[in-house]
N, C-alpha and C positions, 0 to 999 in steps of 0.2 A: 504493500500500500504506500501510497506515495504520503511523504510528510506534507502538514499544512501547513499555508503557509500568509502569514501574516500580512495583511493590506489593505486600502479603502478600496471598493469593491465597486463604490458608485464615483471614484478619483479615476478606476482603473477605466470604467465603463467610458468617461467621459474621453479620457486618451484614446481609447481605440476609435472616436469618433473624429479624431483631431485630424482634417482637413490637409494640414500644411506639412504633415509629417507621413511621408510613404509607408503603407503597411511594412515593406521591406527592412525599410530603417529599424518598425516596430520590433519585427522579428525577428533582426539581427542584433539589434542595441541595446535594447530597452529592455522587453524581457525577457530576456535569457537573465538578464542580473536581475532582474523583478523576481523572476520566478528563480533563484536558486540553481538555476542551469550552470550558469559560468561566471565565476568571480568578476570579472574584469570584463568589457565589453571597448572598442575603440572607433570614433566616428572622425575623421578627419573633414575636416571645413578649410575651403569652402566645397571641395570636390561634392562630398555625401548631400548638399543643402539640395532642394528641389529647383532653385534658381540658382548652381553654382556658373553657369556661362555668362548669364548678366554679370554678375558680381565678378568675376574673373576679366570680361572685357570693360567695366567700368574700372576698374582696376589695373588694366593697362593704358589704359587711354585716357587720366589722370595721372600714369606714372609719366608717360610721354610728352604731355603739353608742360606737365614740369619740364622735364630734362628739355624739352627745346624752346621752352621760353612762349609757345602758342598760349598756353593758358592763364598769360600773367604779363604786366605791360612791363615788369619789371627785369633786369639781368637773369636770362635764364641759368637754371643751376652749373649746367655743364659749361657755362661761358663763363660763371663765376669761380668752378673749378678750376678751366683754362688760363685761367689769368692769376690765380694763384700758381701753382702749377710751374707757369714761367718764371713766378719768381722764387721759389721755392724748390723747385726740382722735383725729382723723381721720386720722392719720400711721399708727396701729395697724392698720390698714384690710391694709396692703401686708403687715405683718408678720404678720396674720391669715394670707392668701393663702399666704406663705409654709409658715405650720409645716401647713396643711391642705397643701400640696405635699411636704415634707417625709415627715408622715404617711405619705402615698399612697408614697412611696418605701419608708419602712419595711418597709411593708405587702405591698410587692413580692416584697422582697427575705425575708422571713419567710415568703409564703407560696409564691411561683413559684420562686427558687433553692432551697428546700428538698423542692419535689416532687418524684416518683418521674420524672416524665414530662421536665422539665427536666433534671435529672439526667442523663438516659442519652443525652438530645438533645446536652448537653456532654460525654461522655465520650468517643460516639465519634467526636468532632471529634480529637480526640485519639490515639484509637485508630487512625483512618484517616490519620496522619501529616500534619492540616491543621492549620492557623493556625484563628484568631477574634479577630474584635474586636468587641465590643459596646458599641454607641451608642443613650443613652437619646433615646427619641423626646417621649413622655412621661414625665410622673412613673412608670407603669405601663404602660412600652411598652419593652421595646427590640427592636432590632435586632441582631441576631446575624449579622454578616459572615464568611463561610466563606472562605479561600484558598490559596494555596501559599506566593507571594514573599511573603516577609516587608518588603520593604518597600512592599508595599501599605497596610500598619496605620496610615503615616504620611500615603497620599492622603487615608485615610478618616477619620484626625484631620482633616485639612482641611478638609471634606466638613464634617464636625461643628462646626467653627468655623464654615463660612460659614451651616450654619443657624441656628448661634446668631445670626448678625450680622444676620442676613432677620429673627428674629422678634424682636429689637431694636429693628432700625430701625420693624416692623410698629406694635408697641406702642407708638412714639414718637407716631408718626405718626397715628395710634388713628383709621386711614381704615377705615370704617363703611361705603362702598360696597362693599368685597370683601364676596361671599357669606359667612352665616355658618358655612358647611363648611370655609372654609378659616381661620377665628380660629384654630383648635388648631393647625392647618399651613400657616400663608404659606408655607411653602419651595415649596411644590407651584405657586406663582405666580412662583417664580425657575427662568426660561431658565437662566441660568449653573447654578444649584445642580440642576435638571433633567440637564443632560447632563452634568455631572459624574457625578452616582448614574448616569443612562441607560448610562455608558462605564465604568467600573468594573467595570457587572452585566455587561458585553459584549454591549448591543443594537446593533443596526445603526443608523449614523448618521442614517437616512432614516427611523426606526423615532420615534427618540427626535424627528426635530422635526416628526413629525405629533403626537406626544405634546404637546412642547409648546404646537403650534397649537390643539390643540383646547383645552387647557386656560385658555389666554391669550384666547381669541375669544368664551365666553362663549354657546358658542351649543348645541352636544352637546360632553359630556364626551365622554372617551376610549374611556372603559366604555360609550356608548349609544351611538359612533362606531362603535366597534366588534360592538356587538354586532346595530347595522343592518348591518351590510356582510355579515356572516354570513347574517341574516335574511331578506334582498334578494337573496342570489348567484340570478341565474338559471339556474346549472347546480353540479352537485358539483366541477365540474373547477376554478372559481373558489376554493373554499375548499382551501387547500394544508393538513391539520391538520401538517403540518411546519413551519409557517411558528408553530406556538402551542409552541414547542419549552420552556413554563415557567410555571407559574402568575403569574396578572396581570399578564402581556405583551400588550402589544396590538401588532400589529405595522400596518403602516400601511395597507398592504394583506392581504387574505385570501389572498394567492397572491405577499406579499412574498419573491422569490430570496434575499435574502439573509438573512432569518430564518429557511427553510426549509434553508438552508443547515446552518446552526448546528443544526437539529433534524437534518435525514440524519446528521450529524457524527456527533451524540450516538447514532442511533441505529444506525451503525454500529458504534462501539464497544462499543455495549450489548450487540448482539448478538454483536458477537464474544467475548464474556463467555459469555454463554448462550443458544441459537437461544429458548429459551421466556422469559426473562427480555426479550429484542429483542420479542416478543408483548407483553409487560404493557406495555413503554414506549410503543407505539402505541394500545392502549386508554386511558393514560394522555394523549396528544396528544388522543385523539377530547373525554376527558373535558375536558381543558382547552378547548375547543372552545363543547362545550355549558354551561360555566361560564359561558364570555362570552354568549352567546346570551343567557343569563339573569340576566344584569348586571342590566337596569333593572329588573326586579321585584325583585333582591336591595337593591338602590339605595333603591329606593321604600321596602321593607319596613325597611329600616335606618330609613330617615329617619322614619317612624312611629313607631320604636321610641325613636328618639333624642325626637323630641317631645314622646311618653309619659314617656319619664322625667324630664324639663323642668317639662312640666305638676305632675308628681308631688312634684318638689322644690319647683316655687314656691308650691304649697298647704300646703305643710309649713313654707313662709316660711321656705328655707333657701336661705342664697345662695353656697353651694360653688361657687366657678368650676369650670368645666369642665375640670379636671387631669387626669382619668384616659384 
C-alpha cells in the first residue's frame, strides 16, 4: 500500500487547473516532489517557461541595441569599451567580457523574473509547500531546483561551487580539444559533478554512469545513444515508456527496472489522485518517448541554428562571447 501523503487537496486541485503551466512541467517538476517520487526535481528558465522564444528574442534584441548604441542616444557600450581599450590596452579585453556578462544578467532579470509566465512558475513552488533554489547556469540560464528537505539547498550550493571550480580550472587550462558544445558547459565533462546532479535529480545509479560513459567516450552522445536504442528495439516489449518517467532522462536501457520503477511509483500515485489524471501521465511517458527518438534531428537542427547565428555575429565583426 502506498504511504499517505500529506497536502491541501483543494491547493493541489487548483494547480492542476493552472493554465500557464504545461501538464508536462506538472508531471515532470512538480509532482514527483509533491508526491514523494523524487527528492529533487530541476526546471531551467527561461528554456522550460511556455513563452521561452519571446523572452529569449527580447533578450537578445535589448542585448544588441545596447552593444550598438541603436537603443540609446547615448555612447554605445562597445564604443565606450573601445575607447577605453585604446587607452588602457589589452587588460580591458576581460573587463569588456565582463560588463557584456553583467548586461546579459540585467537583462535577465528585467525581463524573465518580471514575466507573467515566471511568475506563476515561482508562486506555486510556494503555494505547493516546496522549497527552490536557483542556480545560475549562464548569464541567462538558471536552474530552478524544486524540493522538500531543506537541507538539500546546501548539497546544491555545493553542486554550484564544484561547477564553478570545473569551469575555472576549464579556462585555465584553455584545452581547445574539448568539442566546442561543451566551452559554455565543461561540467557536462565532470564524472564527479555528473553524479552528483544525476543523484540529487534521483536517477538510478546505472542510469547516471551510462550517462556519463557516453558523454566521456566521444563517440554517440546520450541523446543519439538513446534515441538509437529506441529506434533499433526489435519488439514494443523492449521499450519500457516507464523507464522515460521525466523529460531529458535517458535511462541506460529502454526497459531499465529501475527507472521504470520510479515511473510505476509516480504513476501510481498519480493515479491514485485521479483515475483520468493517471491517463495524461502515461501519454505524457509515451511523449517523453518520442522526444528522444527525435533527439538527433532536434541536435542537428540546434546546431545549425547555433552556426547561423555565429556566422551572423562574425559579419557584423562583433565579438560577444558566447554568455547567453
Amino acid at each position: 500500500m502506498l504511504p499517505a501523503i500529506k497536502m491541501d487537496y483543494d491547493v493541489l486541485k487548483q494547480f492542476l487547473k493552472e493554465p500557464v503551466i504545461p501538464m508536462a512541467c506538472k508531471f515532470g517538476d512538480y509532482l514527483p516532489v509533491l508526491l514523494d517520487v523524487r527528492q529533487v526535481s530541476q526546471i531551467v528558465v527561461p528554456a522550460e517557461l511556455p513563452d521561452a522564444a519571446v523572452l529569449g528574442a527580447t533578450i537578445d534584441n535589448r542585448f544588441r541595441s545596447t552593444i550598438d548604441g541603436t537603443g540609446t542616444s547615448q555612447e554605445s557600450l562597445v564604443q565606450q569599451l573601445k575607447r577605453k581599450a585604446s587607452r588602457l590596452g589589452r587588460k580591458d579585453k576581460a573587463k569588456e567580457t565582463r560588463m557584456k556578462s553583467d548586461l546579459l544578467r540585467e537583462l535577465y532579470t528585467e525581463v524573465v523574473e518580471n514575466s507573467v509566465s515566471y511568475k506563476v512558475y515561482m508562486e506555486w513552488i510556494e503555494k505547493l509547500g516546496l522549497e527552490k533554489k536557483i542556480l545560475e547556469s549562464r548569464p541567462t540560464i538558471r536552474e530552478v531546483y524544486i524540493f522538500k528537505d531543506i537541507s538539500l539547498a546546501v548539497e546544491l550550493e555545493e553542486l554550484q561551487d564544484m561547477r564553478k571550480d570545473i569551469r575555472w580550472d576549464f579556462l585555465r587550462a584553455h584545452d581547445r580539444s574539448v568539442p566546442p558544445t561543451f566551452w559554455a558547459f565543461p561540467e557536462e565533462l565532470s564524472p564527479a559533478f555528473l553524479r552528483k546532479l544525476g543523484d540529487l535529480l534521483g536517477y538510478p545509479a546505472c542510469c547516471i554512469d551510462r550517462y556519463i560513459f557516453d558523454r566521456s567516450s566521444g563517440i554517440l552522445s546520450p541523446e543519439v545513444r538513446a534515441a538509437n536504442q529506441i529506434i533499433h528495439a526489435e519488439s514494443p516489449e523492449e521499450v519500457d515508456k516507464f523507464a522515460y518517467f521525466t523529460k531529458d532522462f535517458f535511462p541506460c536501457q529502454p526497459d531499465c527496472e529501475r527507472a521504470a520503477e520510479i515511473g510505476r511509483n509516480m504513476y501510481e500515485r498519480v493515479k491514485r489522485l485521479d483515475a483520468d489524471l493517471g491517463e495524461l501521465y502515461l501519454e505524457y511517458l509515451s511523449d517523453n518517448v518520442n522526444l528522444i527518438r527525435q533527439y538527433p534531428e532536434i541536435i542537428e537542427e540546434k546546431a545549425r541554428r547555433l552556426e547561423r547565428e555565429r556566422e551572423g555575429f562574425q559579419r557584423q565583426g562583433d565579438d560577444v562571447e558566447d554568455e547567453r
